[in-house]
N, C-alpha and C positions, 0 to 999 in steps of 0.2 A: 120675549119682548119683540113688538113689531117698531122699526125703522120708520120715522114720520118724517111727512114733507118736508115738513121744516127742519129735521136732521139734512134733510137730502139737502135743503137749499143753503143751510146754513156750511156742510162740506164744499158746498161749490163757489159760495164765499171766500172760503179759509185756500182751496187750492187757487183762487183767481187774486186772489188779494185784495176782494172787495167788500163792502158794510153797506150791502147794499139793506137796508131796511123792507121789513115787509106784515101784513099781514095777513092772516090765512081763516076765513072764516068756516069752517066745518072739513068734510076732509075728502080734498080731490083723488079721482079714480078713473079720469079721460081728461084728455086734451080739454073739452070744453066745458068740465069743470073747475077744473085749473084754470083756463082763462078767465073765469068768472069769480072764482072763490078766492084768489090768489092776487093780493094786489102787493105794488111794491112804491117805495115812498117817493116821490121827486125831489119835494123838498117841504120846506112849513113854513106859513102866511105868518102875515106879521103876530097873529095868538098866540102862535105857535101850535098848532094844529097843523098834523100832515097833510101836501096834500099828494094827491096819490099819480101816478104817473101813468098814461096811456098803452105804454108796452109794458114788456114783461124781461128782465136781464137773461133770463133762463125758459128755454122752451121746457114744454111738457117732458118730449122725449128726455131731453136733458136731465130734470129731475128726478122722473123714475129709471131711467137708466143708474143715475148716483144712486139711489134709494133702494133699486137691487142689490148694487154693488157690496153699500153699506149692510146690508140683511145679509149676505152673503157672507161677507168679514165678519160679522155678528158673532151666526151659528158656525160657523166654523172653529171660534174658539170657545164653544162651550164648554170642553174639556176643560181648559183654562181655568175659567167660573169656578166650576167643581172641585180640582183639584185645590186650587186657594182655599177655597171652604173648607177644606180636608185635610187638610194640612195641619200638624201640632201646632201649636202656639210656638213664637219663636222662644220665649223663656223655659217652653217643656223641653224643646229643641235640644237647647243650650246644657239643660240641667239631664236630659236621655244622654248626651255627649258625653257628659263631663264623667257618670257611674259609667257609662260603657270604657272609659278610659281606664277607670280606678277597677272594674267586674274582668276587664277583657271581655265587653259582653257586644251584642250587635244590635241592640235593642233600638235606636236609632236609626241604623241602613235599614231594619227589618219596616220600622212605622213607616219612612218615606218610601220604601221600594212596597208596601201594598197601596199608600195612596196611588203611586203613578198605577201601579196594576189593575188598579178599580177604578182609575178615570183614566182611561189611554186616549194618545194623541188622536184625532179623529183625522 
């Protein structure tokens, strides 16, 4: 999964504490695509119809800075992804637990201790 502008811009929102509206028509990859493909709302005429603001809250640099950032936390917990996937159901869990109690068996530490072994931390 690729990390989209509007991921980037929408992080930069949530850490700044703003709602800043916007819309993104196709998908920028320089400075003066973004200035042009990237508009943000000011406010909305009496229709109510946006209308679009002059500047930009967030430079270029700013958003593909967050937008690496964010790719970067992504792929690094792919491990994560997989192992979830990998994982027993938690009712198999529950029910490997409960014969390993009544067997003395290890059936249980054994399933969870190969998923981590076949998806290791990266």
């Amino acid at each position: 999964m690729t990390i989209s502008i509007s991921e980037a811009i929408q992080s930069l929102n949530t850490k700044g504490g703003n709602t800043h509206e916007y819309v993104i028509t196709g998908t920028p990859t320089s400075e003066a695509e973004y200035k042009s493909l990237v508009q943000f709302v000011k406010s909305e005429d009496a229709n109510g119809n946006a209308v679009f603001s002059s500047t930009q809250p967030y430079t270029w640099s700013q958003v593909s800075t967050e937008q690496a950032a964010l790719q970067t936390t992504y792929n690094s917990l792919a491990y994560a992804r997989e192992r979830a996937k990998s994982y027993p159901s938690i009712q198999d869990q529950l029910d490997m637990q409960y014969w390993d109690n009544v067997n003395s068996t290890t059936t249980w530490k054994d399933a969870i201790a190969k998923v981590k072994s076949d998806n290791p931390k990266g």
